[in-house]
C-alpha positions, 0 to 999 in steps of 0.5 A: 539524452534523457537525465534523471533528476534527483527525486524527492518521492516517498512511496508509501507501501500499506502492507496487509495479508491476503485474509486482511484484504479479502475481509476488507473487499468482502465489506466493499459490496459495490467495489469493481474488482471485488475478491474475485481478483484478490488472488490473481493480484497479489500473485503478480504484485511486485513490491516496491523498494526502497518503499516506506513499507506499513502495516495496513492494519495500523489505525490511520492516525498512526500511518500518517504519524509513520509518515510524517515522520518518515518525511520530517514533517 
């Protein structure tokens, strides 16, 4: 029998739109996915829950202050 143990994980979702991800592939040249897949994945993409869900457009300072927060920290 298998018994799952209480989790102490956060997942941390960085949320953007398709116009914001496309612009960030479009300046990754040697990315091995590249935009030709942008829209494929984002139409299987399923969100998480219970996520700690973020705007991917925050500076990276401001996401881990989110974070940090978000886990008493």
């Amino acid at each position: 029998m298998l018994v799952a143990a209480q989790s102490s994980m956060i997942v941390v979702f960085l949320n953007a739109d398709a116009d914001v991800l496309r612009a960030r592939l479009q300046q990754r040249t040697d990315h091995f996915a590249g935009v030709a897949l942008l829209d494929s994945q984002l139409a299987t993409l399923e969100l998480p829950c219970n996520a700690l869900t973020l705007d991917a457009t925050l500076p990276v300072d401001a996401l881990v202050a989110h974070i940090r927060r978000a886990l008493g920290i």
